[in-house]
KOLLUM-747577 format. One record per residue: residue in three letters; x, y, z of N, C-alpha, C in turn. Coordinates in steps of 0.02 Angstrom, whole numbers, plus 50000, padded with zeros to 5 digits. Atoms other than C-alpha are relative to their C-alpha. Layout:
BEGIN
ALAXYZXYZXYZ ...
% end
This chain:
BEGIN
UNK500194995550055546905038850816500645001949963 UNK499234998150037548175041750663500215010550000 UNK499724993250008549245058450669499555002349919 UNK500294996550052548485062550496499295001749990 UNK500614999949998546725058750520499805004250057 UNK500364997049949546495069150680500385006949976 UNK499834995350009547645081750620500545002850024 UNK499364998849955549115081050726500614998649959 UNK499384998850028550235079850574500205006749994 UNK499834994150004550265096950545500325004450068 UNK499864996649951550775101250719501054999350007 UNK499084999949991552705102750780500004996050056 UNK499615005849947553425087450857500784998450004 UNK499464997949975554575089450977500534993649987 UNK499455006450000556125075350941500254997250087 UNK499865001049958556385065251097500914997049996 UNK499404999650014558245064251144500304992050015 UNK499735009749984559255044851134500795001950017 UNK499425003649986560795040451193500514999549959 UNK499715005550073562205037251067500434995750028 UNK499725008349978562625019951065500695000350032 UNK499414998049949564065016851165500254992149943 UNK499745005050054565315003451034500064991350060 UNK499695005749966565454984751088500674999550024 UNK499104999850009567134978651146500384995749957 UNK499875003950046568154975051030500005001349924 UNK500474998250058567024985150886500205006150004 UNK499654993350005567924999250809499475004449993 UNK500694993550014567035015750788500535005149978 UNK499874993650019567165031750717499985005350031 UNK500224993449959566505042150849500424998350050 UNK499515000749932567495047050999499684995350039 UNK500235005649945567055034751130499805003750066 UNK500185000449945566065037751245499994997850078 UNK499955005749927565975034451461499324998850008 UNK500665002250007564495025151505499675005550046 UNK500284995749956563255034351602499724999150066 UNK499965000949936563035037951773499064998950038 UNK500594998449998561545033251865499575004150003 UNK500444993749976560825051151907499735001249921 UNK500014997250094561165053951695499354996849987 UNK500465007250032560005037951666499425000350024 UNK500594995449960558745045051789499855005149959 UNK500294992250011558635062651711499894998749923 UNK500215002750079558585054051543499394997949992 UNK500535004150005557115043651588499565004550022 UNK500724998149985556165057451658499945005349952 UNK500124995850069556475069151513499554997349947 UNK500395004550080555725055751382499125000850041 UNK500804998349991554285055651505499645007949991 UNK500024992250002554195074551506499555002549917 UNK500304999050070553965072351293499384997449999 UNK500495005550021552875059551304499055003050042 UNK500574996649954551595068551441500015004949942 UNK500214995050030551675084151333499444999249948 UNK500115000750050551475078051164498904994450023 UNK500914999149981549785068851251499465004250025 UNK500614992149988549075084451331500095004549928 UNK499854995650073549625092751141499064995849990 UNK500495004350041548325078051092499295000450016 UNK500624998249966546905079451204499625007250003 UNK500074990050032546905098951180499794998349939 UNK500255001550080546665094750993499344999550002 UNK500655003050009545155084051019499615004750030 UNK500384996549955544465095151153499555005649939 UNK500044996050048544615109451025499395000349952 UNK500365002050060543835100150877499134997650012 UNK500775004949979542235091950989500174993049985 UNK499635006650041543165073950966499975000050073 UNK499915002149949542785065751125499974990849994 UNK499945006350005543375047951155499214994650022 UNK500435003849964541835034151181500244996350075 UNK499645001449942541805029351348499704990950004 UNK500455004550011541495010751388499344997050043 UNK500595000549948539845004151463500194997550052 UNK499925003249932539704998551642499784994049997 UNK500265004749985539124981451691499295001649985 UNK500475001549985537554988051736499745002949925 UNK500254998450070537314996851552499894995049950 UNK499875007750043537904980251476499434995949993 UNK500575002849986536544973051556499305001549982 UNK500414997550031535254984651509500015000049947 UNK500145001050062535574985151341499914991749987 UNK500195007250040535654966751321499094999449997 UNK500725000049959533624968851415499705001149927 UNK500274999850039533404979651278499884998249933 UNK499925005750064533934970051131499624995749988 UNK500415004749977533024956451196499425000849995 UNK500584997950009531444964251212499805000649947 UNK500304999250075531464970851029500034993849948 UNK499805005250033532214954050953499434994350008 UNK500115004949966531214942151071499145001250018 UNK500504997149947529824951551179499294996449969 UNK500545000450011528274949251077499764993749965 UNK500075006050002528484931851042500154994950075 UNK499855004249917529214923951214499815005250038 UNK500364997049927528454936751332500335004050050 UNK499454995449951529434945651479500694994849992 UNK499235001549961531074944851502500184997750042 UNK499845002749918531214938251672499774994349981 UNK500245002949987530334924951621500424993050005 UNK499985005150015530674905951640500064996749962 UNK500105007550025530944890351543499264999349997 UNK500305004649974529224882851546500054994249948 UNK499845008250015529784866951449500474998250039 UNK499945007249932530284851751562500654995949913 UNK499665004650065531444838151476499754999549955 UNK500395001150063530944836151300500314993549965 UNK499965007450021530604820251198500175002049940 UNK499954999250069531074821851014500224994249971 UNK499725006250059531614812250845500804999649978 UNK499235001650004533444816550830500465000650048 UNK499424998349931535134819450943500105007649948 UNK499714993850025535504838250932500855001650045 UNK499104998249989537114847250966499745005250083 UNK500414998249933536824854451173500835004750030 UNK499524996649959538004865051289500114996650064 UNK499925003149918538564854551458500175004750042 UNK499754995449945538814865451607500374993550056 UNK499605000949957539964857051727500105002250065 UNK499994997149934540394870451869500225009949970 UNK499744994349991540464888351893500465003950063 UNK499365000649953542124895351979499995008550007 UNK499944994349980542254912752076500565000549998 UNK499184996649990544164920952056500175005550004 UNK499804990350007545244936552073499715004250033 UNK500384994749957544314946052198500385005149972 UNK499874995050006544534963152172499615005450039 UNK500604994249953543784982352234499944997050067 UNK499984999049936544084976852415499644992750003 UNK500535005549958542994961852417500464993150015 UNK499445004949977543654947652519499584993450010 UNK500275004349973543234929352568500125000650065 UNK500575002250055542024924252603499485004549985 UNK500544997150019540604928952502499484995850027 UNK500615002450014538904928652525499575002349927 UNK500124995450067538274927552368499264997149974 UNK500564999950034536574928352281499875001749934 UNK500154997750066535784931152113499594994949965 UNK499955006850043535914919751968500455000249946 UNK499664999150062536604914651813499554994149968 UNK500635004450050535484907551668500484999349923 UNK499604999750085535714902051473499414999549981 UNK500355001350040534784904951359500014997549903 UNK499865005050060534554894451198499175002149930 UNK500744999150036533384897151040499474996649977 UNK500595001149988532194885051085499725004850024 UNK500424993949975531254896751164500285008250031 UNK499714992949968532414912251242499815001450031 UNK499874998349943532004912151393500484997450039 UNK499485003649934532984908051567500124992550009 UNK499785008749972533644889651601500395000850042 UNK499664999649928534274893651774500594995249986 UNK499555003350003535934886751794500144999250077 UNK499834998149931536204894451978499345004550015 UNK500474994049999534874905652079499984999150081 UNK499954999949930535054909952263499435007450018 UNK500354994849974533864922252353500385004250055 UNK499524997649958534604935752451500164995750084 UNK500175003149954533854926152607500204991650014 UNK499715007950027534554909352547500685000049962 UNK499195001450041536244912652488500514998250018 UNK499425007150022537664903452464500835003750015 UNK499614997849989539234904552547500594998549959 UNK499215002450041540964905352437500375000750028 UNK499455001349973542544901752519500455000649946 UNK499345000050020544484903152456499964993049973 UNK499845007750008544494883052479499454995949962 UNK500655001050022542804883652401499485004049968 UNK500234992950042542364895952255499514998449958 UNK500335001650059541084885352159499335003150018 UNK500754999049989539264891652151499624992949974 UNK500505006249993537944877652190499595000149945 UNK500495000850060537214873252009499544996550037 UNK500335002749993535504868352029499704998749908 UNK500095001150052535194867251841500324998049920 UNK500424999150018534854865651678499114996750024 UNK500205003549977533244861151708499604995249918 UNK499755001250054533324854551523500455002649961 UNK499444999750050534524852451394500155008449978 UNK499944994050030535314868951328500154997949912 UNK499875003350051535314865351151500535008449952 UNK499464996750039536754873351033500005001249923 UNK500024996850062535984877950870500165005049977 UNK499944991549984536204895050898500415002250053 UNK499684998649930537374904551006499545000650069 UNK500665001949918536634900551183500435007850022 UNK499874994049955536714919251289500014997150064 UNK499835001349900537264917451469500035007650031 UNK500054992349967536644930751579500164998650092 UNK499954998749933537404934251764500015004950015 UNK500124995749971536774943251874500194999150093 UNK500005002249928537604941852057500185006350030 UNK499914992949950537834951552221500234997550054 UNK499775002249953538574949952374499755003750056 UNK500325000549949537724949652552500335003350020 UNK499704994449950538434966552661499504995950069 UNK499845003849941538544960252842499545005550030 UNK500734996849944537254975052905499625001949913 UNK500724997450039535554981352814500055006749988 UNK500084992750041535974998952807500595001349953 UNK499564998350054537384994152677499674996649944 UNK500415002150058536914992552494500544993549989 UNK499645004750018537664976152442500345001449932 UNK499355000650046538844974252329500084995949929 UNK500185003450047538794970052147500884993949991 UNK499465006150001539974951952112500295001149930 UNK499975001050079539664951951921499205001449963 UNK500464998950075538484957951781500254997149925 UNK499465000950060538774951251617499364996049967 UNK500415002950062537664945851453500544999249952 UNK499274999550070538784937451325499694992049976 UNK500215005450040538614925551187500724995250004 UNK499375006550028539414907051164499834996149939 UNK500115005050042539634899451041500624993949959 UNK499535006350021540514881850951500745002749998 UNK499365000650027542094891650921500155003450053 UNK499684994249940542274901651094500764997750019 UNK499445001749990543944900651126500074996250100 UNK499905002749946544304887151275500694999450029 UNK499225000149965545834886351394499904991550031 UNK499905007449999546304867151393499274998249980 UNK500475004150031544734862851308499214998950044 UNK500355000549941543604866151457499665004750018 UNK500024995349945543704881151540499855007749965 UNK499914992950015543124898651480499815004850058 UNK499824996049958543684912851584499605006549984 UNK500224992350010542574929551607500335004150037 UNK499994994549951543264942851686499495007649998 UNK500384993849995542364956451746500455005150054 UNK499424993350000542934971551838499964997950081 UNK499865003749924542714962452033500044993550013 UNK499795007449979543144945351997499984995949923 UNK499865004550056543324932851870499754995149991 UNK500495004949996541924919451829500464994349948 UNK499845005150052542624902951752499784992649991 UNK500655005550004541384893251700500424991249950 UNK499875004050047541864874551634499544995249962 UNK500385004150039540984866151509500264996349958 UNK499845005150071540784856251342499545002449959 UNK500444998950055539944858251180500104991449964 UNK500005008050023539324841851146499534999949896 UNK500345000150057539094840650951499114995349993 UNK500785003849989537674827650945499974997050070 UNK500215004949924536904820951108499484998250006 UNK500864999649975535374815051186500025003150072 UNK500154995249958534474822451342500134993050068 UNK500575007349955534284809951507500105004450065 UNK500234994749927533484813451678500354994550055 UNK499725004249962534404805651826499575001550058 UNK500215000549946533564799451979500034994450052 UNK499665004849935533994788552145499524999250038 UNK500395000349946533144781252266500204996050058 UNK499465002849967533784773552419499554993550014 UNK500455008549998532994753952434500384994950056 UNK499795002749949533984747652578500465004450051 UNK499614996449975535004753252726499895006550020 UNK499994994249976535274770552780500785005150004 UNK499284997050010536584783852760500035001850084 UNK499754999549942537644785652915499945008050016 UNK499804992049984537664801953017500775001749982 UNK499244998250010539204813553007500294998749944 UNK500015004650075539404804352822500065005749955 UNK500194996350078539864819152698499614994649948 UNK500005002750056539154814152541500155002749937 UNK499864995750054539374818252357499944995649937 UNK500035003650077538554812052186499995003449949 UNK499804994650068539254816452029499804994349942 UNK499875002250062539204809751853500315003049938 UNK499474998750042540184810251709499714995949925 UNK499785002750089540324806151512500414994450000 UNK499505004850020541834796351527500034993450078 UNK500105004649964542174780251604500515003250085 UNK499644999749940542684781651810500274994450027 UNK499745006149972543734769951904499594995350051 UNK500455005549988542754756051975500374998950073 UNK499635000949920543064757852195499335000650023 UNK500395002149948541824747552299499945003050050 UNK500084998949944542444749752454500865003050004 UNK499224997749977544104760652497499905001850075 UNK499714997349941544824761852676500455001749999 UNK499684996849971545954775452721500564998950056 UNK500044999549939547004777452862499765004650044 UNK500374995949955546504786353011500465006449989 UNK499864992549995546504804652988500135004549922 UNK499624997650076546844803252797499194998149960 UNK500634999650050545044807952708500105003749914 UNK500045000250083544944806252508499495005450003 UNK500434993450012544404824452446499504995049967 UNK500405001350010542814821052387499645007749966 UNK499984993850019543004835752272499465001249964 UNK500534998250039541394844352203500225003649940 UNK500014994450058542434855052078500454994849939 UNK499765004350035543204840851985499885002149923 UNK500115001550061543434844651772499624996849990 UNK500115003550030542334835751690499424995550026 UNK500725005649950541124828251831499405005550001 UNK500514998049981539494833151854499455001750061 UNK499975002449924538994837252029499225000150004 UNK500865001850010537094829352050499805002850064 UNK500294999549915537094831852254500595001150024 UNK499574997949953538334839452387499834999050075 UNK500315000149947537914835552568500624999950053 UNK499495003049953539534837852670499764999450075 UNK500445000449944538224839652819500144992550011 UNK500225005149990538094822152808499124997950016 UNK500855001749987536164823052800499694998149919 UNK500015001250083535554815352622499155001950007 UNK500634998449989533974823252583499534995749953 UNK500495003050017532644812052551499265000650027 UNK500854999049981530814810552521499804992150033 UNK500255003849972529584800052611500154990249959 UNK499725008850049529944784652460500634999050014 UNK499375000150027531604787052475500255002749948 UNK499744996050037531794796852350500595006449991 UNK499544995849990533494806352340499975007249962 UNK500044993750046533184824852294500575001149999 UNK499275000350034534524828752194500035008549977 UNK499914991850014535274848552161499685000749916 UNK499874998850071535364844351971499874992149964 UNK500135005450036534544829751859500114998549929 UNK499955002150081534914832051675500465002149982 UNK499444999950023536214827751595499964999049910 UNK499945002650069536894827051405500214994549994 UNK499515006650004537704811051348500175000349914 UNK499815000550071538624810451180499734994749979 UNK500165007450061537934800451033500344999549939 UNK500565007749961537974786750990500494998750040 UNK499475003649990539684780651061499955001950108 UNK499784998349976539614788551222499544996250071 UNK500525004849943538794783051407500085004050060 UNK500124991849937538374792251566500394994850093 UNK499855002549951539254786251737499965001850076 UNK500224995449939538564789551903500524997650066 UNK499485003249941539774787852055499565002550068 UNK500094998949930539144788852239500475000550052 UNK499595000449962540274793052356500195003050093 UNK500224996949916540314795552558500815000550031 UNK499234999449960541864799752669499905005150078 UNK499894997949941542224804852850500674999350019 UNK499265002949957543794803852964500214992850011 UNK499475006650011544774788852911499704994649965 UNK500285008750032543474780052811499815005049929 UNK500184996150087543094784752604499684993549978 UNK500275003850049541694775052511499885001349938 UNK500354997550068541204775152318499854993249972 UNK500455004850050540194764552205499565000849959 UNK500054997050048540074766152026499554998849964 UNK500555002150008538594762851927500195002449907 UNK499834997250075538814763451705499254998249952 UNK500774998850032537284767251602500434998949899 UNK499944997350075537624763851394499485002949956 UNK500544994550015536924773851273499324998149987 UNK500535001950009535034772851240499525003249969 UNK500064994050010533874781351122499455004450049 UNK500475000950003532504780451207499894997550083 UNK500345004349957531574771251384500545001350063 UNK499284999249927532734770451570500224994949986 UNK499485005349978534004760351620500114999550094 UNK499745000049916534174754751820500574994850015 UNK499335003849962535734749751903500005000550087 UNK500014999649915535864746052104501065003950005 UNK499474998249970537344757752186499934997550045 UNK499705004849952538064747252320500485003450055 UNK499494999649962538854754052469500254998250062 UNK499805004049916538844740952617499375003750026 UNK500474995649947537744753352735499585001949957 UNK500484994650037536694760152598499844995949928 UNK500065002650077535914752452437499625005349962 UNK500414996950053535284763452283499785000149933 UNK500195001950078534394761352135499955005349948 UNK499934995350026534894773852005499504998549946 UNK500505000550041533624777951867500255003749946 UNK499944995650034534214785051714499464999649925 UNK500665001150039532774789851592500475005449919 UNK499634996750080533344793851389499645003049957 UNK500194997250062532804803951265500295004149941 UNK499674995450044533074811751100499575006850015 UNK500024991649979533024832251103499695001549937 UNK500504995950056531564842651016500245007349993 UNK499994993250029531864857950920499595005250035 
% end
């Protein structure tokens, strides 16, 4: 607040006291010369200036008090949250329905490539307020887009089903979109998480609240990565804003073989082209991360169990099936990859673009054959 506008020009301000310069060497002066000062001086100097500086702010706060001039305070998480509810409601409500609600459109077929939001991975940091690894953490985090404004789950754990975060392992398990987020409009991203207290008669613990808009020009750190902080940790979500794309649904099925016990696994895909490795052996004791938080990959399935969950066809249920793919130039690349103590497999599979119909490719990994399915479409308004 300016001294004139609140009124604190008219008051008497006290002059805080400086030092006089002490001359270079070398650099004549006019004034007697000074000895430098001693540390106790340099002490009682520094706590005098604080002495002005405390006053002249209780002078200030007295003022306002005085006048009825009280500072705004800022909202909490959980206010943040409520007001976004209610925004929502008046903006939204009586055309899309509750608030809580769902998505209910599935992939959509359309006539052009629109401009979409990629989600990548979401990254827990910065603990703060006492909380330590690991978490147990629950909630969710959704986007919403103005096709319709409701939820497109991104993440969603039940208190009873939640998801452990580690130091060595801060990502939350995307299971979505479960279509495209499309980027006509700033897409809203709402989280809501909490963290699992170790007995029942403690209230758990909020992680993060937060409603906030993105949009084409959000400022990114290396082109990737935007950083939330909140007031017990720091969410840093990485994505893309894919100007034009199409939509496609990815699906696997396993048609020969069998995945080995003990066998982490881990299928990702990507936009850009990956290096083309059949078969890699290790030496003993030296296992190739088989990193789920990788820039830029897309993590479809995680199984470091080594148990690949499949249906009665063989069908590989997968965490996360739809992906964007840039158009036209661009192409979607699925990697499979298994690893244990002293052995690392992968085998790469490349889809080009399409507007339209699937594409199948066989992943190949000695012990295991799979037939990837990727199905294309253009994105409806």
């Amino acid at each position: 607040m300016e001294l004139i506008e609140s009124g604190l020009a008219g008051m008497e301000i006290i002059p805080i006291p400086t030092p006089t310069p002490t001359p270079m060497v070398g650099e004549s002066s006019s004034t007697p010369e000074t000895r430098p000062m001693t540390r106790s001086e340099r002490e009682a100097q520094s706590a005098e200036i604080l002495r002005h500086i405390e006053e002249m702010e209780e002078m200030e706060q007295r003022y306002l008090r005085e006048h009825g001039i009280y500072p705004r305070e800022q909202p909490t998480e959980e206010q943040e949250v409520e007001n976004y509810r209610k925004y929502w409601e008046k903006c939204f409500g009586r055309r899309h329905g509750s608030y809580d609600a769902e998505t209910s459109l599935g992939p959509m077929s359309g006539d052009l490539p629109e401009s979409s939001l990629q989600f990548f991975s979401i990254k827990v940091t910065d603990l703060k307020y006492g909380l330590r690894w690991p978490l147990q953490v629950y909630g969710f985090v959704a986007a919403r887009d103005s096709v319709d404004r409701r939820r497109n789950y991104l993440f969603r754990c039940t208190k009873d089903t939640c998801q452990t975060l580690t130091k060595n392992d801060p990502y939350l398990r995307l299971t979505g979109p479960s279509r495209a987020v499309l980027m006509i409009d700033p897409v809203a991203i709402e989280v809501q998480l909490k963290v699992k207290t170790e007995t029942e008669s403690e209230e758990d613990n909020v992680l993060a609240l937060d409603c906030f808009q993105f949009h084409e020009t959000y400022p990114l750190e290396d082109g990737i990565r935007a950083r939330i902080p909140r007031r017990r940790c720091t969410l840093e979500f990485a994505l893309e804003v894919l100007g034009m794309s199409v939509e496609t649904i990815v699906g696997i099925r396993v048609i020969g073989g069998s995945w080995p016990d003990q066998c982490a696994g881990l299928i990702v895909c990507s936009t850009e082209k990956a290096k083309d490795e059949r078969m890699v052996f290790l030496e003993k004791g030296n296992v190739a991360p088989a990193s789920a938080s990788s820039e830029g990959r897309m993590v479809l399935l995680d199984f470091p169990d080594g148990k690949l969950p499949t249906k009665s066809d063989g069908t590989v249920e997968l965490s996360r099936r739809i992906v964007s793919v840039h158009w036209p130039a661009g192409k979607l690349v699925v990697s499979v990859e298994a690893s244990r103590e002293g052995f690392y497999a992968r085998d790469t599979v490349d889809f080009g673009m399409k507007k339209s119909g699937a594409s199948t490719c066989i992943c190949d990994l000695i012990f295991c054959r799979m037939e990837v399915t990727v199905t294309w479409s253009l994105v409806s308004m």
